[in-house]
C-alpha positions as CSV (number, residue, x, y, z in Angstrom):
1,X,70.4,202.1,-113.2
2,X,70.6,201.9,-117.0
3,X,67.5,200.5,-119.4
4,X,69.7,197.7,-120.0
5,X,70.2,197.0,-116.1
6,X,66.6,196.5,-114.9
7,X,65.1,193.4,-117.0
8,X,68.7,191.7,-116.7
9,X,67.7,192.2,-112.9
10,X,64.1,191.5,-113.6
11,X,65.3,188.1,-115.3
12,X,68.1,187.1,-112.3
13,X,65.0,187.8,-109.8
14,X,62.7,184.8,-111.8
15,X,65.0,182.6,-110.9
16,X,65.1,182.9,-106.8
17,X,62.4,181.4,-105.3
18,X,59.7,182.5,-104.2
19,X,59.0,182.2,-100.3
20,X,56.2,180.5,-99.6
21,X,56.1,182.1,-96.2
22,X,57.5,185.3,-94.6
23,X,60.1,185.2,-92.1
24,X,58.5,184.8,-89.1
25,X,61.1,187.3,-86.2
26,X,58.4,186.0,-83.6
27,X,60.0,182.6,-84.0
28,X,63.6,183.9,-84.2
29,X,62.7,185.6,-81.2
30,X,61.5,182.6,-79.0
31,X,64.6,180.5,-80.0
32,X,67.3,183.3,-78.9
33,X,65.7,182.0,-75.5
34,X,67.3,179.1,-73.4
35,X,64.7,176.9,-73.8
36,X,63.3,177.8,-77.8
37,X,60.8,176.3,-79.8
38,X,63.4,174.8,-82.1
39,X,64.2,175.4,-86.0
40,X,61.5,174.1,-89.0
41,X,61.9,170.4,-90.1
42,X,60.2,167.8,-92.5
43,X,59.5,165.5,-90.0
44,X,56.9,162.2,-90.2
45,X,56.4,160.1,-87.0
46,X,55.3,156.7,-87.3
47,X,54.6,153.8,-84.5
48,X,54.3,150.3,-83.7
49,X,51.5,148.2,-85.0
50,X,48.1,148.1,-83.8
51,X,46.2,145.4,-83.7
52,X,42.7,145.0,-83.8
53,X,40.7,141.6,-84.0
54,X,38.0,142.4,-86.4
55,X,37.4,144.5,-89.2
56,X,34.5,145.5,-87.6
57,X,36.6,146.6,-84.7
58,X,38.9,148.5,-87.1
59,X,35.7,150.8,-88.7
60,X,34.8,151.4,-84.9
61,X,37.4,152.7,-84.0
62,X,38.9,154.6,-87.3
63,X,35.3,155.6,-88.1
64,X,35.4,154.6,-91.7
65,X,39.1,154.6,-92.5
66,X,39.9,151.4,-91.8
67,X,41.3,150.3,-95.4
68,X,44.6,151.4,-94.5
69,X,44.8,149.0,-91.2
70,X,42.5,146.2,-92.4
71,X,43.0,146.2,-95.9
72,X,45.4,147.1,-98.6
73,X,44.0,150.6,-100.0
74,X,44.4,151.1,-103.9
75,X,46.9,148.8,-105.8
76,X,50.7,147.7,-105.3
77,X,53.0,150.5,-106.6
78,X,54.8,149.7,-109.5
79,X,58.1,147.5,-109.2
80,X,60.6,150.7,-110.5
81,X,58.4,153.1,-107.8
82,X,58.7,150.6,-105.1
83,X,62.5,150.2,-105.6
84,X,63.0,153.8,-105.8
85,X,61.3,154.2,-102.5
86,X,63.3,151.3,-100.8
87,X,67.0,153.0,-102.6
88,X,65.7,156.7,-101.0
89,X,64.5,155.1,-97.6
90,X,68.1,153.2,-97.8
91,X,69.7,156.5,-97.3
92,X,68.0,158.1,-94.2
93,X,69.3,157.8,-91.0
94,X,66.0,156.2,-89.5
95,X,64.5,154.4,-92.0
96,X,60.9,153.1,-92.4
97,X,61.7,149.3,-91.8
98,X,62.5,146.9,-94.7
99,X,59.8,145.5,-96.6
100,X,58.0,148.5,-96.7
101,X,55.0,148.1,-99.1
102,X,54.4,151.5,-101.4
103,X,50.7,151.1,-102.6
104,X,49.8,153.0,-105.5
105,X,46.4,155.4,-104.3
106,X,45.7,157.6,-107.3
107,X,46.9,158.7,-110.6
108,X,45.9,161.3,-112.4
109,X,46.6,164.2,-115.1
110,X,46.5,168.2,-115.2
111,X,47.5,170.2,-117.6
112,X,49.1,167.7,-119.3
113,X,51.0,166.1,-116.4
114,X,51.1,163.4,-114.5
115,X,51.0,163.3,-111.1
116,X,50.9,160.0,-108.5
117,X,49.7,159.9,-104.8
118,X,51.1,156.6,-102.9
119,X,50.7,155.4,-99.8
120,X,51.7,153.5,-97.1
121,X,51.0,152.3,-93.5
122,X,54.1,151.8,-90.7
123,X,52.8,150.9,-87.2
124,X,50.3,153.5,-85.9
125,X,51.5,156.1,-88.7
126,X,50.0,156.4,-92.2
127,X,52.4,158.2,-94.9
128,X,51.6,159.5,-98.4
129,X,54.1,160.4,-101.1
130,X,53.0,162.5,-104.0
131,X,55.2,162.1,-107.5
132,X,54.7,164.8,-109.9
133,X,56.1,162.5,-112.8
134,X,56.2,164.9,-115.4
135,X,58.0,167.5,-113.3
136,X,60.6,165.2,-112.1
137,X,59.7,165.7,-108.5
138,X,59.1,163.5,-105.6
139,X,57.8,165.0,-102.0
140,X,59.1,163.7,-98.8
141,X,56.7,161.2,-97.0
142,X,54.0,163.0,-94.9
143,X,52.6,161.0,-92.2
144,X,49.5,161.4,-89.6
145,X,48.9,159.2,-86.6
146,X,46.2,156.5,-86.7
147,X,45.2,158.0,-83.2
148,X,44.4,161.2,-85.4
149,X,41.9,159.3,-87.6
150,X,40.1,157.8,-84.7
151,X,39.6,161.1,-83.1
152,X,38.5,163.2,-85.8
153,X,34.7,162.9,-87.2
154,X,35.2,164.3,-90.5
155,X,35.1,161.7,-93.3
156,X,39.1,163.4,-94.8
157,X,42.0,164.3,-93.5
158,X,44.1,166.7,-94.7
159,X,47.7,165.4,-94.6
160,X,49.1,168.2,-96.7
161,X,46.4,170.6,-97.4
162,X,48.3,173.5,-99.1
163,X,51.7,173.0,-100.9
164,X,53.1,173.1,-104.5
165,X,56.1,172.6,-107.0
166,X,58.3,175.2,-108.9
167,X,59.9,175.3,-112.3
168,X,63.0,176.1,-112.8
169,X,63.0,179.4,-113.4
170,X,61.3,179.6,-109.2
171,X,57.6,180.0,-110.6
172,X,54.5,178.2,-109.5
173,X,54.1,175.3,-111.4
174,X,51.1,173.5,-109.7
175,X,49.6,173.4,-106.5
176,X,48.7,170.3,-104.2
177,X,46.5,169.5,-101.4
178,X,45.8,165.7,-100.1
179,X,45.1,163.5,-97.9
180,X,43.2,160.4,-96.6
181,X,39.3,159.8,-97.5
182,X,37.0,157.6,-95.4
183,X,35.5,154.6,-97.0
184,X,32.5,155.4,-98.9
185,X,33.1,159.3,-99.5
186,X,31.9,160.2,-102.8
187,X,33.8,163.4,-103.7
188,X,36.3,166.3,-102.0
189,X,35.9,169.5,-103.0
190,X,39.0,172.5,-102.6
191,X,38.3,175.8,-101.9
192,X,40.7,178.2,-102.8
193,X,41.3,181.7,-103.4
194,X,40.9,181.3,-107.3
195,X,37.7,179.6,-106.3
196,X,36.4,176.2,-106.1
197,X,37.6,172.8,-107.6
198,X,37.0,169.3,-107.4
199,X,39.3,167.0,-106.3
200,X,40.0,163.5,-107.3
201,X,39.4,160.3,-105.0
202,X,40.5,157.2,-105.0
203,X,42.7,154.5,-102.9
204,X,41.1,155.7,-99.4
205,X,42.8,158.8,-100.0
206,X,42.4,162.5,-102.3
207,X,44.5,164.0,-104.3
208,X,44.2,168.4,-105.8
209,X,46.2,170.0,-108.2
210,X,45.6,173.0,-110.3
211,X,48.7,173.5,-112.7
212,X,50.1,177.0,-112.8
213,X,48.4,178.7,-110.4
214,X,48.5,182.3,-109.0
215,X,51.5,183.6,-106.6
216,X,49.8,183.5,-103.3
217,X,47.1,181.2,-104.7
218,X,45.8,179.1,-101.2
219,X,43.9,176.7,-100.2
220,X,40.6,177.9,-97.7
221,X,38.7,174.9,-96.6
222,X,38.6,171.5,-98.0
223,X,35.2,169.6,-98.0
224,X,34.0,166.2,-98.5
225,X,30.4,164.4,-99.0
226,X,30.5,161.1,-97.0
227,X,29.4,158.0,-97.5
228,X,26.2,159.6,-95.5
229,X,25.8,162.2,-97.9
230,X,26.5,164.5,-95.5
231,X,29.3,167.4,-96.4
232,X,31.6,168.2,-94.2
233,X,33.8,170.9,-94.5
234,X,37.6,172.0,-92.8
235,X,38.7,175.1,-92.6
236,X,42.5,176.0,-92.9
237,X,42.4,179.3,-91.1
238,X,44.3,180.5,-94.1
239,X,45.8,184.0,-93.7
240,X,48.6,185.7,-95.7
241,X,51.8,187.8,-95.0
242,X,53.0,187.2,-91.6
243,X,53.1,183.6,-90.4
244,X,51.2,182.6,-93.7
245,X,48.6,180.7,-91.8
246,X,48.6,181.2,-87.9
247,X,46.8,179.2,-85.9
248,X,43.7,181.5,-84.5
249,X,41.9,179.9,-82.4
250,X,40.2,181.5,-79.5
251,X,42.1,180.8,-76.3
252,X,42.4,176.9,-75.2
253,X,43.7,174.8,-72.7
254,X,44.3,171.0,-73.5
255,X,43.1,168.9,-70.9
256,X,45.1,166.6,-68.7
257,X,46.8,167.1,-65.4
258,X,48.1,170.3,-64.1
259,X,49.9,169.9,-60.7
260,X,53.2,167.4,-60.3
261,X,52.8,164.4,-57.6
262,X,55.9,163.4,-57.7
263,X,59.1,165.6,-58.0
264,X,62.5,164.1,-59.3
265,X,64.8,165.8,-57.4
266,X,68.2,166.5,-59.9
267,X,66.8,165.9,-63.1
268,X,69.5,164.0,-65.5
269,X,70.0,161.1,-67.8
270,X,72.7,158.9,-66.3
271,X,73.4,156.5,-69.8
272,X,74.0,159.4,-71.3
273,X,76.6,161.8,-68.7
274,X,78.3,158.0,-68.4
275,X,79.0,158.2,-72.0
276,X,77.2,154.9,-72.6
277,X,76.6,154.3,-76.4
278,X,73.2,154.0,-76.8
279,X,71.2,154.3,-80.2
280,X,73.8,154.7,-83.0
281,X,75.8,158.1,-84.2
282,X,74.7,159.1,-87.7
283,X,77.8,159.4,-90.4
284,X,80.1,162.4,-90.4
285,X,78.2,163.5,-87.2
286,X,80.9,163.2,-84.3
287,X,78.9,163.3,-80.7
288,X,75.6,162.3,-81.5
289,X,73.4,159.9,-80.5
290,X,70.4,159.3,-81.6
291,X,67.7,156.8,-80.9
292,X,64.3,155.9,-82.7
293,X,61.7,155.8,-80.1
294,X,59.7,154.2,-82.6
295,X,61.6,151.2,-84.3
296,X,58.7,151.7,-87.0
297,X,58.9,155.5,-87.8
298,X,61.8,157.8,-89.4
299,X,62.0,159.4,-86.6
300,X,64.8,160.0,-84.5
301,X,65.9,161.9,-81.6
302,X,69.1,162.2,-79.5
303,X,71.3,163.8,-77.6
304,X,74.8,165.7,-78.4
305,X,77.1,167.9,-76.3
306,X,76.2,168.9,-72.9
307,X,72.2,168.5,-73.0
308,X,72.0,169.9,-76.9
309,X,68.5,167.9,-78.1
310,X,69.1,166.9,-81.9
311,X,66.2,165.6,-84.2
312,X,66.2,163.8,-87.5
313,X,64.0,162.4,-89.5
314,X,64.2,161.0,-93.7
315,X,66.8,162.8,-95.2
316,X,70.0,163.4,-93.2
317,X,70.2,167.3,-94.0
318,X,66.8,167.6,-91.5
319,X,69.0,167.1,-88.5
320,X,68.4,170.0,-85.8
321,X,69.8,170.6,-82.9
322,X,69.0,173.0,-79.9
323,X,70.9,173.7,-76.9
324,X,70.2,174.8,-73.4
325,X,72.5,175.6,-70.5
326,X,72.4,172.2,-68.9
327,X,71.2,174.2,-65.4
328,X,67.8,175.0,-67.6
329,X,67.7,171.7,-69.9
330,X,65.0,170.7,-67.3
331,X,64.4,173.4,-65.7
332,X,60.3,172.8,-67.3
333,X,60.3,169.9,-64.9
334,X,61.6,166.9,-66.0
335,X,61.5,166.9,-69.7
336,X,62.8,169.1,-71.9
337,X,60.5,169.0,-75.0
338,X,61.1,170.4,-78.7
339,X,58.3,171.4,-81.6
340,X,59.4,171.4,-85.1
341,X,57.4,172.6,-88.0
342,X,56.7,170.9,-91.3
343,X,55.0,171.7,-94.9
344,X,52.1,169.7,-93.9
345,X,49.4,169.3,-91.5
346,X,50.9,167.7,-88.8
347,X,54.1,169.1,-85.9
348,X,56.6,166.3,-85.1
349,X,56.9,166.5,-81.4
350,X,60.3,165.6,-79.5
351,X,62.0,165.4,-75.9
352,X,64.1,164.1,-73.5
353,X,62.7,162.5,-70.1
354,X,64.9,162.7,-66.9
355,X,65.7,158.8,-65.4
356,X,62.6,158.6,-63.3
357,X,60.1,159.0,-66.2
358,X,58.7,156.0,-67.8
359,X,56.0,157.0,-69.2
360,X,54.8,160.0,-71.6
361,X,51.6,160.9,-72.5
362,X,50.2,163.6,-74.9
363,X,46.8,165.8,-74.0
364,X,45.8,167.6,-77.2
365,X,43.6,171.0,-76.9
366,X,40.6,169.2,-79.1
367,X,40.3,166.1,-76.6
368,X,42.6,163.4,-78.5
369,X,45.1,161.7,-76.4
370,X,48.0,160.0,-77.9
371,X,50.8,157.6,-76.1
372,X,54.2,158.6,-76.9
373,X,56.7,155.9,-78.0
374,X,59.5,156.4,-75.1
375,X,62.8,154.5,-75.2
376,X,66.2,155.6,-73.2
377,X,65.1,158.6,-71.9
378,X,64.1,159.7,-75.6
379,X,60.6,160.5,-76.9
380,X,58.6,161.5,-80.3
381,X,54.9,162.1,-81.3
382,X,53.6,163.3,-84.4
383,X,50.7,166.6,-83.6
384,X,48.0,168.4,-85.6
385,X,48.1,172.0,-86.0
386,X,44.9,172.1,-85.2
387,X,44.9,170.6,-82.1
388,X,47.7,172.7,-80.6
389,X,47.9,173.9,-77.6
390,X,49.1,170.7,-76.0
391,X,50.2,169.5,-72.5
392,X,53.0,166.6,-72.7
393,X,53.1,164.9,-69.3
394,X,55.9,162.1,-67.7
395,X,54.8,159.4,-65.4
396,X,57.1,157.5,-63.0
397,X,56.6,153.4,-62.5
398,X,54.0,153.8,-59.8
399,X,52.0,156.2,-62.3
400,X,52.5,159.3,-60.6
401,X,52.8,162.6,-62.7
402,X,56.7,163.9,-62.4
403,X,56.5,166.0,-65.4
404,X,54.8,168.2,-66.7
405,X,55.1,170.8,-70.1
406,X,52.6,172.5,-71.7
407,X,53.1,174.2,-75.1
408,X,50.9,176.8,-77.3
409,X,51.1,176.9,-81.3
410,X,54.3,176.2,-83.3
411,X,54.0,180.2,-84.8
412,X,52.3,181.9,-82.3
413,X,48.9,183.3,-82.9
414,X,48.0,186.5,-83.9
415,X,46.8,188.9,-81.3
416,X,42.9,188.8,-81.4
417,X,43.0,192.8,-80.7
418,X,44.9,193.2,-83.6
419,X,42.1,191.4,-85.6
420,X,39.2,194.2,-84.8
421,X,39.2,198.1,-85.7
422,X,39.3,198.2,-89.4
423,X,39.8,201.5,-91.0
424,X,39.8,201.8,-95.1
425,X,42.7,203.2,-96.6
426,X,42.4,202.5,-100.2
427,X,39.9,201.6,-103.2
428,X,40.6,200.4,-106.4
429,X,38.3,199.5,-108.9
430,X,38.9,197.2,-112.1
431,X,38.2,197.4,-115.5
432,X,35.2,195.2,-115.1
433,X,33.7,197.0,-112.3
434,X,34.6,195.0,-109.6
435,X,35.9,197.2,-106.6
436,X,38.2,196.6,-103.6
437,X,38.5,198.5,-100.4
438,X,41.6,198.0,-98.2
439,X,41.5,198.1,-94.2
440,X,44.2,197.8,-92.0
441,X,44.0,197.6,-88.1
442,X,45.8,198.6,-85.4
443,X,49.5,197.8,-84.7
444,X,49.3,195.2,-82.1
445,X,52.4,193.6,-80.5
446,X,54.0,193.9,-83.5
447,X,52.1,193.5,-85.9
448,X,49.4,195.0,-87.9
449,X,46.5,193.1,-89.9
450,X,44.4,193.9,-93.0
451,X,42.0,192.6,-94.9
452,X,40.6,193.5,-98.6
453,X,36.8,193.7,-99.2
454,X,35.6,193.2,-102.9
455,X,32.2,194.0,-103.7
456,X,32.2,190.3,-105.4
457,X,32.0,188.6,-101.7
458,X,35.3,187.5,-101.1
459,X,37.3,189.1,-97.8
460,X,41.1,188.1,-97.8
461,X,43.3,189.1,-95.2
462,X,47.0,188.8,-93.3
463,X,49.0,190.2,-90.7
464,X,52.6,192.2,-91.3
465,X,55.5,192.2,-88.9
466,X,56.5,195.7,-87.8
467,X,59.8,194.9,-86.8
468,X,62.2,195.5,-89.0
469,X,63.0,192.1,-90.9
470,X,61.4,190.4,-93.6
471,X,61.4,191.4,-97.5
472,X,60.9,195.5,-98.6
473,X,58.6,194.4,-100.9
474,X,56.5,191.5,-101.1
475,X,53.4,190.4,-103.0
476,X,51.3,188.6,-100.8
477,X,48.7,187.3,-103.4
478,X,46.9,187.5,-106.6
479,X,42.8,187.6,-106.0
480,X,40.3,187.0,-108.3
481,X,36.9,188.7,-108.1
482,X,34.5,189.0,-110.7
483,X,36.0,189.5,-113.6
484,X,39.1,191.9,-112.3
485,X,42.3,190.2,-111.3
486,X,43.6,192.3,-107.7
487,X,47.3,192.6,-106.7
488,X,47.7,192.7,-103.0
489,X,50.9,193.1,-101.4
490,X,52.9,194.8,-98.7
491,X,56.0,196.9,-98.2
492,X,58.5,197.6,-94.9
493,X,60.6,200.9,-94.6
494,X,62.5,202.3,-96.5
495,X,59.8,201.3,-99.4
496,X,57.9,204.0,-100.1
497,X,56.8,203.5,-103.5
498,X,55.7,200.7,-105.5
499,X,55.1,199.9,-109.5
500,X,54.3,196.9,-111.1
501,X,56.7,196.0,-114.0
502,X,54.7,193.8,-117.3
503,X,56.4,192.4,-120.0
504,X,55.4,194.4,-122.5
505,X,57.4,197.4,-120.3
506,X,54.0,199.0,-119.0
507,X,54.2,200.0,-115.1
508,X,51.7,201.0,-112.7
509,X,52.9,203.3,-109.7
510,X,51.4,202.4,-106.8
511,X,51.5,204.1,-103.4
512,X,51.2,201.5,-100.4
513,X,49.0,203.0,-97.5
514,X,49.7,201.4,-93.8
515,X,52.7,199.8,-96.0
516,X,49.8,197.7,-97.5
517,X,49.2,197.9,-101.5
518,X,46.4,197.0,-104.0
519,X,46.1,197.5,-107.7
520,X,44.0,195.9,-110.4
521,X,45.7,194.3,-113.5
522,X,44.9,196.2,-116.8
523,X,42.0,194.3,-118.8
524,X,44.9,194.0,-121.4
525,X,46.7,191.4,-119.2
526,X,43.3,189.3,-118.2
527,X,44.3,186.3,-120.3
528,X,43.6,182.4,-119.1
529,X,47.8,182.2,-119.8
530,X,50.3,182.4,-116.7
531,X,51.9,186.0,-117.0
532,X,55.2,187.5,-115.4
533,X,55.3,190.7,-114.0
534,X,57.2,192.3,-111.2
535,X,56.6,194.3,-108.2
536,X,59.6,196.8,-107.5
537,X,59.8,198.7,-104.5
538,X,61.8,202.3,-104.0
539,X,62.8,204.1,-101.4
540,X,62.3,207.8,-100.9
541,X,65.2,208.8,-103.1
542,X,63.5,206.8,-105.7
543,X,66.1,203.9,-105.9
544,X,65.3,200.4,-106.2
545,X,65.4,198.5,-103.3
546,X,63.8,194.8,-103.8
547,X,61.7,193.6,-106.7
548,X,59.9,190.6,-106.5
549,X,58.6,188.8,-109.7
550,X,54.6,187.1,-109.7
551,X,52.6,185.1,-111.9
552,X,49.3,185.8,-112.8
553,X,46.3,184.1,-115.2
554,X,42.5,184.4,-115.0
555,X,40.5,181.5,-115.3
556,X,37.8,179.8,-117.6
């Protein structure tokens, strides 16, 4: 590789994305199976309206959030954002319904850009849409069920509480987290890695951004003082590296029942074996049908080939399909039932009920209980991450359970051994003193976990796949601490070396222990101004085999 060679590279690498998550082979794993948690989609579930006499009765039973049910939170969106919302929802296969109101929660400016969190309510879902106006970017809506706000006590709730935007040459160009605030809550506060920030509140809802933040910058916990002034604060159980943030919560089983009263003997769905039309076929998709639970959601979820359960929801490019041999499509009992993941807080939920089933309900691990819309043999819910594991359960006319399937996290958590027996296996200290000391654990199933300790306080930490899949080289986050600025990252075979590229064409060679690296920037670098540099990864023969580019800044 010539002189010339490496910073064209280095330039062609700043323009491919960053991945905001690892492959996860534990996933690809589980849907090689017959019956396979099914492939990553946006998906937002909405349902039909609730009514409740009184506002009074509304503030009972949302515990403080009931401005988006018996009022109109914020303002009306302007007419030109209200009209682009109705031309993009015009164009999904399972639209919101016409005459959908866009209110306009909060506005505000970083760095010198404007962004805009709206809002809006359709039946038992409540949906926010974040424009980042200067940026020329609009998020998908992202929806949480109102059975969600009446279960939880905190006075927020996260809908998205971690995402961001990129530039155009793939670099971090600001970093989100909202959701809905209770009435009365005086301020929200975001904890991240770089440290803490204040978010902005307004419209029954809150609304974080930090502009040009950190590769790998996340958010911890999010907390809020209520109208009480009382502070509560949610953790996000963020980790880093494998699965980004699994869910790790000690072992659970959601309630509900457990043994089958009823069984349907030869599970099927006769509309659909009859070649009945039901629902409608979406355009250019031959063999489909699909059918909106919900008539008030986005949501939609059919049928196609023999016993293949397809799921859309928005934009038509979210349309997933998964198979099973049609001995095993019921072969749970009853219901064959789908999990798809989505940037935000919340798991759309989907299925098919044999004929027999008339009812579904949904038991969540931490106690809510949700009714799931249910029309010709076709069913969808919207789920916290949080709440997860869950037990979906089918009832026939006279109320007898025929059905039952229950489910553990969307990514699978990471073995609690694997968490445990730390060993150091590096320290690094940076030119303002500040030191780190790198663990790593036992390989577990799989995987192996670390964490970094910095004398400052703060104790970051992720798991790494051991199978062979994933990037060579990959640099998991920038940390703050003190003063310093850390690189931590991690490598796979063949890496066995590691520098770190600047601008200026200095390079630090780094050797990865337990494939797990850490390196202080240079005090000449610690500027409050977003820097490139890259992490290159070689083999033992010294040849490059995957650089990845990162950002980096320190703060005021």
């Amino acid at each position: 590789m010539s002189d010339i060679d490496l910073p064209l590279r280095e330039a062609l690498d700043a323009l491919v994305p960053e991945p905001r998550r690892e492959p996860d082979w534990f996933d690809v794993l589980r849907r090689a199976q017959p019956v396979v948690w099914r492939r990553p989609l946006v998906l937002a579930l909405a349902a039909t309206v609730l009514v409740l006499a009184t506002a009074a009765g509304v503030t009972a039973a949302l515990g403080g959030f009931d401005a988006w049910l018996s009022g109109k939170p914020g303002k009306p969106a302007p007419r030109a954002e209200q009209q682009l919302f109705d031309a993009a929802n015009g164009r999904t296969w399972a639209a919101f319904p016409k005459g959908t109101k866009l209110r306009e929660l909060i506005r505000t400016t970083v760095g010198g850009k404007t962004y805009v969190l709206f809002g809006f309510r359709s039946g038992k879902s409540i949906c926010l849409r974040l424009r980042a106006m200067s940026l020329g970017h609009t998020a998908e809506p992202m929806c949480a069920p109102t059975s969600t706000l009446a279960h939880v006590t905190a006075p927020i709730l996260a809908v998205d509480g971690d995402d961001g935007f990129q530039d155009r040459h793939a670099r971090p160009s600001a970093e989100v987290s909202f959701g809905l605030a209770a009435d009365g809550v005086q301020s929200v506060g975001i904890r991240a890695v770089d440290g803490t920030h204040r978010a902005t509140v307004g419209g029954n809802a809150y609304l974080w951004v930090e502009n040009e933040p950190n590769t790998g910058n996340r958010v911890l916990s999010i907390s809020a003082v209520g109208a009480d002034s009382r502070r509560t604060t949610i953790s996000l159980n963020t980790r880093f590296g494998f699965g980004d943030r699994p869910i790790s919560y000690p072992p659970r089983i959601p309630p509900g029942p457990t043994h089958v009263e009823a069984k349907i003997h030869h599970p099927r769905i006769g509309w659909y074996l009859r070649g009945e039309p039901r629902g409608f076929s979406p355009p250019h998709e031959s063999g489909i049908r699909l059918v909106k639970p919900d008539p008030l959601s986005d949501l939609a979820v059919g049928l196609t080939g023999r016993y293949c359960l397809a799921m859309s929801v928005g934009v038509p490019r979210s349309l997933g399909t998964s198979c099973s041999d049609p001995t095993e499509f019921f072969a749970r009992g009853g219901m064959n039932v789908s999990l798809q993941g989505t940037t935000g807080e919340f798991v759309a939920l989907g299925g098919a009920a044999a004929d027999g089933i008339t009812t579904v309900k949904l038991f969540l691990a931490d106690g809510e209980r949700q009714a799931v819309p249910l029309k010709d043999n076709l069913f969808g819910a919207l789920v916290a991450q949080s709440a997860l594991p869950a037990r979906v359960v089918g009832y026939n006319a006279r109320g007898q359970v025929v059905g039952i399937n229950t489910f553990g996290e969307l990514f699978g958590s990471t073995p609690a051994s694997a968490l445990r027996h730390f060993h150091a296996v590096l320290r690094v200290r940076g030119p303002s003193g500040t030191t780190a000391v790198a663990k790593v654990g036992r390989p577990t199933r799989g995987v192996r976990c670390w964490r970094v300790d910095f004398s400052t306080g703060q104790t970051p930490r992720g798991c790494m796949q051991l199978f062979p899949t994933g990037p060579w080289v990959n640099v998991n986050l920038v940390q703050p601490a003190g003063r310093d600025l850390f690189v931590i990252g991690q490598t796979r075979p063949p890496v066995t070396t590691v520098e770190l590229h600047f601008q200026d064409g200095r390079v630090l060679q780094l050797q990865p222990v337990g494939r797990l690296f850490v390196a202080a920037i240079p005090r000449a670098y610690l500027r409050n101004r977003q820097q490139l540099a890259f992490a290159v990864g070689y083999d033992g023969r010294h040849r490059v085999k995957q650089r990845q580019g990162f950002v980096f800044r320190t703060r005021p």
